[in-house]
C-alpha positions as CSV (number, residue, x, y, z in Angstrom):
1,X,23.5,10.9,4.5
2,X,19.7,10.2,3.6
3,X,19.4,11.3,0.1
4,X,15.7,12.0,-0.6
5,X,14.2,10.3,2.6
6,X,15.0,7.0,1.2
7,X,17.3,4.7,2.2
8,X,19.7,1.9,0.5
9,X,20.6,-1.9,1.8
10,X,23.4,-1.7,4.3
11,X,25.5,-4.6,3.6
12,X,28.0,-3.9,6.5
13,X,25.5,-3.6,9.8
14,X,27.7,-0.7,10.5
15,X,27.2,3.1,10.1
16,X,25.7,4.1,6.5
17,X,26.6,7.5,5.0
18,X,25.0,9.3,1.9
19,X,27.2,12.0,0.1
20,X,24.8,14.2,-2.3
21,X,25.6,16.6,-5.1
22,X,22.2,18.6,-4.2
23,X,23.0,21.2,-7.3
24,X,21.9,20.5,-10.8
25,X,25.5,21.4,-12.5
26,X,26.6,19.6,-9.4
27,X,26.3,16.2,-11.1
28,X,28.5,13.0,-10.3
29,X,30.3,12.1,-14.4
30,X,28.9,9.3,-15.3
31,X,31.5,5.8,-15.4
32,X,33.7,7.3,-12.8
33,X,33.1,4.9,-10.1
34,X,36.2,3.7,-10.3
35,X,37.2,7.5,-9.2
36,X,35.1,8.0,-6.6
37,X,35.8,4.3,-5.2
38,X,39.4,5.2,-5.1
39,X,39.2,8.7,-3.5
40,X,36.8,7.0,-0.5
41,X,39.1,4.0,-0.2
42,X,41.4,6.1,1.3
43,X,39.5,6.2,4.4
44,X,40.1,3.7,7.0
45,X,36.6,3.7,8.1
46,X,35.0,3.0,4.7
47,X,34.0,-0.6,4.2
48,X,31.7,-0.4,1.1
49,X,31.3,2.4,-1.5
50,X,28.1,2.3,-3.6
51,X,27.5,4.6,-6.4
52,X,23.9,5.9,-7.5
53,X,23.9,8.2,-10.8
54,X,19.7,8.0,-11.3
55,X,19.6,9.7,-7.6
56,X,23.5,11.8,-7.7
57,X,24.2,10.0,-4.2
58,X,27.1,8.1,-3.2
59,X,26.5,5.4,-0.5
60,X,29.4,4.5,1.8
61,X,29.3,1.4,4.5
62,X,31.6,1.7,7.5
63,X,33.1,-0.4,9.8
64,X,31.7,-0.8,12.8
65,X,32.3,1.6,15.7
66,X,35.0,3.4,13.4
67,X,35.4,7.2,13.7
68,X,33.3,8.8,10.5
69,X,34.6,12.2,11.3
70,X,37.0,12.6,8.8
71,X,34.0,11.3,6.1
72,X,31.3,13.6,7.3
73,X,33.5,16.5,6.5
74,X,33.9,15.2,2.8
75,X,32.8,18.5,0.5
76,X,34.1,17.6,-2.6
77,X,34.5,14.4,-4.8
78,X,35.8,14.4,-7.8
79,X,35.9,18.2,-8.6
80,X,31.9,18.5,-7.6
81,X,30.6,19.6,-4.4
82,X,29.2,17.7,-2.5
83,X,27.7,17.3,1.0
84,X,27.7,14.4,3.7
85,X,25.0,13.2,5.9
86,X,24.5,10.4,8.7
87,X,21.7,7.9,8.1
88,X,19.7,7.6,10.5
89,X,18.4,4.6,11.8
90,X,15.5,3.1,13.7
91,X,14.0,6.9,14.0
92,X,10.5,8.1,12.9
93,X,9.4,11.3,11.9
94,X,6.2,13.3,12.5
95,X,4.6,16.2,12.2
96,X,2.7,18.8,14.3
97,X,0.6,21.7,12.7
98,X,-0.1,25.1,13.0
99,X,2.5,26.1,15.1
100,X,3.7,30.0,15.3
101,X,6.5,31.0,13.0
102,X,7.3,34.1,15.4
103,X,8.7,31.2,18.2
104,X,12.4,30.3,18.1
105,X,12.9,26.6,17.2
106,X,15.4,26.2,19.9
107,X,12.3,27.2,22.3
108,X,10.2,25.2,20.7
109,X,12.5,22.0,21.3
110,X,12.9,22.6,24.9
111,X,9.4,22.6,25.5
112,X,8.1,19.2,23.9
113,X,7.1,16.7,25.9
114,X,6.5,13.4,24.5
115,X,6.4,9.7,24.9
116,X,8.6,8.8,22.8
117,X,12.7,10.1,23.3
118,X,12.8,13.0,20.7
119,X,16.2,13.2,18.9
120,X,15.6,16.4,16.4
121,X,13.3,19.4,15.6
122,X,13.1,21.0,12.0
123,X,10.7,23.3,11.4
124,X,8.7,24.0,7.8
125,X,6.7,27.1,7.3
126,X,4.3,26.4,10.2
127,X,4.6,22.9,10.7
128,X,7.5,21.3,13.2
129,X,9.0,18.1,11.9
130,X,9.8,15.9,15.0
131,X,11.9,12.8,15.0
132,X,11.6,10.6,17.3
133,X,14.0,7.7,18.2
134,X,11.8,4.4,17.5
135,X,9.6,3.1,14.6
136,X,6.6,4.3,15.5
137,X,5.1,8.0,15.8
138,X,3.1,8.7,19.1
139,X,0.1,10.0,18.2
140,X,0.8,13.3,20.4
141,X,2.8,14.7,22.6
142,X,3.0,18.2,24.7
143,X,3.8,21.8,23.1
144,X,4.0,24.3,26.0
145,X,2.1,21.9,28.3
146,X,-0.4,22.2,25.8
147,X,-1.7,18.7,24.0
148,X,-0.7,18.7,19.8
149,X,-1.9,15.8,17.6
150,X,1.0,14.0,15.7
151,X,0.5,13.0,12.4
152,X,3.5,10.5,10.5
153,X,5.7,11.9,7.6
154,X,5.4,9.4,4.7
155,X,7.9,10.0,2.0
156,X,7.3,11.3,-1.3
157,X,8.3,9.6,-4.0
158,X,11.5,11.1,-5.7
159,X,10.0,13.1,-8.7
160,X,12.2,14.6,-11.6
161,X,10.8,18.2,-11.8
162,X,12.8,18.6,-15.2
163,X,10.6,15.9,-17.4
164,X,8.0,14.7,-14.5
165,X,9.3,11.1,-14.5
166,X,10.2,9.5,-11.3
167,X,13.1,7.3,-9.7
168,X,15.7,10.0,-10.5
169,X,16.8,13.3,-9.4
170,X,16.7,16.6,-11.8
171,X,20.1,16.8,-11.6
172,X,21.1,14.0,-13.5
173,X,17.7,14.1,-15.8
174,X,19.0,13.6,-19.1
175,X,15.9,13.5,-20.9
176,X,14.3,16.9,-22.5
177,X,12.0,19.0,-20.0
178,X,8.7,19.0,-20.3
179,X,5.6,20.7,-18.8
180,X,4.8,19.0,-15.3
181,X,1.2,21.0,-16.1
182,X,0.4,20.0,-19.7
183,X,3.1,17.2,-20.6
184,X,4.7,19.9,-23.8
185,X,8.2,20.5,-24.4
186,X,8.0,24.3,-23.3
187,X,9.4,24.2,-20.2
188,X,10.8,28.3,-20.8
189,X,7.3,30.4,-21.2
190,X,4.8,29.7,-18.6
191,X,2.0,27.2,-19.7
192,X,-1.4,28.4,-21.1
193,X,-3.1,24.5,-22.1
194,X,-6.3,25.0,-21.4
195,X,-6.7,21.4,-19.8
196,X,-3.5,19.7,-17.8
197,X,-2.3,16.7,-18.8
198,X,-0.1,14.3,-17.0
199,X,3.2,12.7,-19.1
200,X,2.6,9.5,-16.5
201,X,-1.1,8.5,-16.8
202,X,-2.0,10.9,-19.6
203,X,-5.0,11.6,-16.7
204,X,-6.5,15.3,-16.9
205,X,-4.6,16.8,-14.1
206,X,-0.6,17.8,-13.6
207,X,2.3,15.9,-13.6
208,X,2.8,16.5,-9.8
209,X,-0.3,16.3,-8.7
210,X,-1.0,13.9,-5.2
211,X,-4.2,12.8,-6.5
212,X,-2.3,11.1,-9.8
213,X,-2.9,7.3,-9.8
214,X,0.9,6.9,-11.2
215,X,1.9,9.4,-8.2
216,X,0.2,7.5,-5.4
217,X,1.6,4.4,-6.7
218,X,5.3,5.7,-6.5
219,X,4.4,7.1,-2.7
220,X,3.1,3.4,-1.7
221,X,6.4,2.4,-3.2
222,X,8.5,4.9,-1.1
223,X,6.7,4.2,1.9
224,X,7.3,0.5,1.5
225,X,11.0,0.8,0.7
226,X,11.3,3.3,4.3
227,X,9.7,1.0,5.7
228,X,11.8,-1.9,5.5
229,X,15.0,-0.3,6.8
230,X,17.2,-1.0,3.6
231,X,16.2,-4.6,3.2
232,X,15.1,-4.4,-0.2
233,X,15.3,-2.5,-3.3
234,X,13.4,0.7,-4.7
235,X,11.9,-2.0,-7.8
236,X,11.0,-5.0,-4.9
237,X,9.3,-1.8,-3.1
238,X,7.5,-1.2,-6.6
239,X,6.5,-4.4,-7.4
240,X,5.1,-4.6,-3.8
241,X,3.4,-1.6,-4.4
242,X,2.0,-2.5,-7.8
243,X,0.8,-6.1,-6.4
244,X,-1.1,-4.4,-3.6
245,X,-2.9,-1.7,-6.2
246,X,-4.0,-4.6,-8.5
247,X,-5.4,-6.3,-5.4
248,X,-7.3,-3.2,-4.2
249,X,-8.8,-2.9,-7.7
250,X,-9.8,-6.7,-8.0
251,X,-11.7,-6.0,-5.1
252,X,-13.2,-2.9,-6.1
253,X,-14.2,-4.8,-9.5
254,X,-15.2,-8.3,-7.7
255,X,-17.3,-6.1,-5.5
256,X,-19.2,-4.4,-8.6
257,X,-19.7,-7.5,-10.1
258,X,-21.3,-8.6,-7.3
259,X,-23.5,-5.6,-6.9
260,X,-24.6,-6.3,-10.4
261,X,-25.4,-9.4,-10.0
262,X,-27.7,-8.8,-7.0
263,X,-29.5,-6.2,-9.0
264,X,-29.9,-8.8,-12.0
265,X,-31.5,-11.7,-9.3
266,X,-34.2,-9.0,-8.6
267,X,-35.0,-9.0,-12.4
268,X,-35.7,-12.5,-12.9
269,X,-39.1,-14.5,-11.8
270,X,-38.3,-16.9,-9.6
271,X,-41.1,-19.6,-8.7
272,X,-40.0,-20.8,-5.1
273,X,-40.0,-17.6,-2.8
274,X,-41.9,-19.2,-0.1
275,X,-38.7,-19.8,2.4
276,X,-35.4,-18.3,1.8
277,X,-34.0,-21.5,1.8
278,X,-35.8,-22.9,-0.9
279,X,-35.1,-19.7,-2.8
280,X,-31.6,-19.8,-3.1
281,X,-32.1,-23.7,-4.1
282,X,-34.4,-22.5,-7.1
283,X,-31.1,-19.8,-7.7
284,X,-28.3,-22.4,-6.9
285,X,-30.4,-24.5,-10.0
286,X,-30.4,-21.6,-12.4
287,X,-28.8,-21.8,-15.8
288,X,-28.6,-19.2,-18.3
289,X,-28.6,-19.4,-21.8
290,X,-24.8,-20.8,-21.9
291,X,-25.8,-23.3,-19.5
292,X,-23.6,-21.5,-16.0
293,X,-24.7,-20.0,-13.6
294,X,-23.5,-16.4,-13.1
295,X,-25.1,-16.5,-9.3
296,X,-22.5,-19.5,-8.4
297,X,-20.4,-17.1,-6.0
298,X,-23.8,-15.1,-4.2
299,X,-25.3,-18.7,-3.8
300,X,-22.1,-19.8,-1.5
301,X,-22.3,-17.0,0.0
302,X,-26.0,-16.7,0.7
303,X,-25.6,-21.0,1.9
304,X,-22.3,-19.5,4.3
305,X,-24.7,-17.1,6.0
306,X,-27.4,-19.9,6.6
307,X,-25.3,-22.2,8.1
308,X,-23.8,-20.0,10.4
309,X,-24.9,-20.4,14.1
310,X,-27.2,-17.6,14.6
311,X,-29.4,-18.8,11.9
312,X,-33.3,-18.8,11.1
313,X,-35.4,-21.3,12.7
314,X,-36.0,-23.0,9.3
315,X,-32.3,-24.0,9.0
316,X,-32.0,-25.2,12.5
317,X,-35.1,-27.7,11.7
318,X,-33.7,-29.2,8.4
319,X,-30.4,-30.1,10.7
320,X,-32.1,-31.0,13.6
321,X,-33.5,-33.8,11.3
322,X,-29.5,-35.1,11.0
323,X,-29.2,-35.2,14.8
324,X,-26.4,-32.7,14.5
325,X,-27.5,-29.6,16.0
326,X,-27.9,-30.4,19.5
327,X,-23.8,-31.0,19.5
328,X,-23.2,-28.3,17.7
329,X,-21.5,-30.4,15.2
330,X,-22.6,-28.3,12.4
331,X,-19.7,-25.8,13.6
332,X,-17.2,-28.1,12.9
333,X,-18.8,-28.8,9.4
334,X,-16.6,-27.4,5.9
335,X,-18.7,-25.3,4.3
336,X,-18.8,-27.3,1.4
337,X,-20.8,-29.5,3.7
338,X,-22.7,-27.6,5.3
339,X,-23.8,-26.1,1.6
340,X,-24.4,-29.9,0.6
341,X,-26.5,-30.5,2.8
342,X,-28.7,-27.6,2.7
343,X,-29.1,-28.0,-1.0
344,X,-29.8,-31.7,-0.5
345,X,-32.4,-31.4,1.8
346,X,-34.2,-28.5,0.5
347,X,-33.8,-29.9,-3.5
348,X,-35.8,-33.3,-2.1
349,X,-38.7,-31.0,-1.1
350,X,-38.5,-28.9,-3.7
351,X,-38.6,-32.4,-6.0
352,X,-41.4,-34.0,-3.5
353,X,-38.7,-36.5,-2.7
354,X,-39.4,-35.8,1.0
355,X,-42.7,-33.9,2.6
356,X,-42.5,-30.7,4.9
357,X,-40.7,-32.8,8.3
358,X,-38.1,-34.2,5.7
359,X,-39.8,-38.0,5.3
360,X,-39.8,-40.0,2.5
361,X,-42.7,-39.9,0.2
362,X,-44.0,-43.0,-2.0
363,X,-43.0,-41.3,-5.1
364,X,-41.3,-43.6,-8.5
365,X,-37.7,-42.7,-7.7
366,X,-37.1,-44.1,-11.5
367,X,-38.9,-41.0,-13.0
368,X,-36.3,-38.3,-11.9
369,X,-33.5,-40.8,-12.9
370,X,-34.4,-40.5,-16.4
């Protein structure tokens, strides 16, 4: 059985069972794996029983192509209720909107249509839940002949309702309840805050709310551990998610830092603006008053974009004069080079070194030495 619409590693290859409590008195005791080990031992298809008390599931590996029959119509373990599920695997699930709630689901089945083999219809208010047989969701399929846009299910992370913290089920929440609204222990009178408040990222909204930073993490963390079929664990899948979040936001910072620092080269008096080339060679010079330069990154950047073939006349000239252009060459240059070289050429004029068509001047070499 899939408990909470994620899935554990199966360490047999065979077929993969859940067995959930689903009821909050309904709660596996705690250190009696021993108990429930022993009770699904005594089935010859069981290969490898796994308990879970943070999400009140039991996990059971079976040999392959044994008969689960007599598993699947487990209902208690233990004294507590429980009920069993399949696991399904390489299956998809999406969902089509605003469909009639006066239509029978069993008509509704009969008359999909779709590209992809469909194994199972569930229907939710006015949205059908479709799975399909495959890892990927078509984006539509036929409803009465009748075209319907498909949208993927992605999971939601597994959210304690009792104290608003996640990566355990209510029913085995140990912890006091709190407010999922304003984060207070008064989880028996409805809440009257003024403000929400969320117990995660203490942000000015509910603990449940989509839009919470903590909450979107823990989604990107489900959706990764769905994703890879039981390969890896629910903290990998977190880590995973947590590594691509601080990526996002280095970008989003590296990219405001850049934006300032095109705003600051606008505030500054630069002397050589007749040619952009010789303008980024005054700003690939610049110091501040700590002696860097805090343009370093747009100046590569800015020498990248020169360099590239569908550059300015200007460019084209100063490597015509090093017989490389005509070849094409310059392609096939690092950039590192290629930024060299521009700098080279256009610091000698910019020094006198060299006149206008790049040719040594009489100038006393000696003078810029010191």
């Amino acid at each position: 059985m899939h408990g909470r619409g994620i899935g554990s590693p199966n360490l047999s290859g065979g077929p993969y069972h859940h067995l959930q409590t689903g009821r909050e008195k309904n709660t596996l005791p705690g250190r009696v794996e021993d108990s429930i080990a022993a009770f699904l031992s005594g089935f010859p298809a069981t290969k490898c029983v796994r308990v879970n008390h943070r999400r009140n599931l039991v996990a059971v590996d079976t040999e392959a192509a044994a008969d689960v029959t007599r598993l699947m119509t487990i209902q208690t373990i233990v004294d507590v209720p429980v009920r069993a599920k399949l696991l399904a695997y390489n299956t998809c699930v999406g969902v089509v909107f605003g469909v009639y709630t006066t239509i029978e689901l069993d008509e509704l089945s009969s008359n999909i249509v779709s590209p992809a083999p469909v194994i199972s219809c569930l229907r939710r208010g006015n949205s059908l839940h479709v799975t399909f047989m495959g890892t990927e969701v078509p984006s539509e399929l036929y409803l009465f002949k009748q075209r319907r846009p498909i949208r993927a299910r992605l999971p939601r992370p597994l959210q304690c309702v009792r104290c608003g913290q996640y990566g355990h089920a209510t029913a085995t929440c140990t912890r006091n309840g709190r407010c999922l609204r304003c984060g207070k222990n008064h989880t028996d009178v409805p809440c009257t805050a003024e403000h929400p408040r969320c117990v995660n990222c203490q942000g000015m909204h509910a603990s449940n709310e989509p839009r919470c930073p903590s909450w979107q993490l823990q989604r990107q963390a489900a959706f990764i551990l769905a994703s890879s079929n039981g390969k890896i664990t629910r903290r990998q899948a977190l880590d995973r998610a947590r590594t691509a979040a601080k990526a996002k936001q280095d970008g989003i910072t590296a990219a405001n830092t850049s934006a300032t620092r095109w705003g600051k080269i606008t505030l500054l008096d630069w002397k050589q603006i007749s040619s952009t080339q010789s303008f980024w060679c005054e700003v690939h010079s610049y110091k501040d008053a700590c002696g860097e330069n805090p343009f370093a990154e747009l100046v590569g950047f800015a020498m990248s974009m020169l360099v590239l073939p569908y550059s300015n006349a200007e460019v084209e000239r100063s490597f015509r004069q090093l017989n490389i252009v005509k070849s094409k060459l310059r392609n096939k240059l690092k950039p590192e080079t290629t930024n060299a070289i521009l700098v080279g050429t256009y610091s000698s004029v910019l020094l006198a070194v060299v006149d206008s068509d790049y040719k040594f001047v009489d100038v006393d070499v000696g003078a810029y030495a010191k």
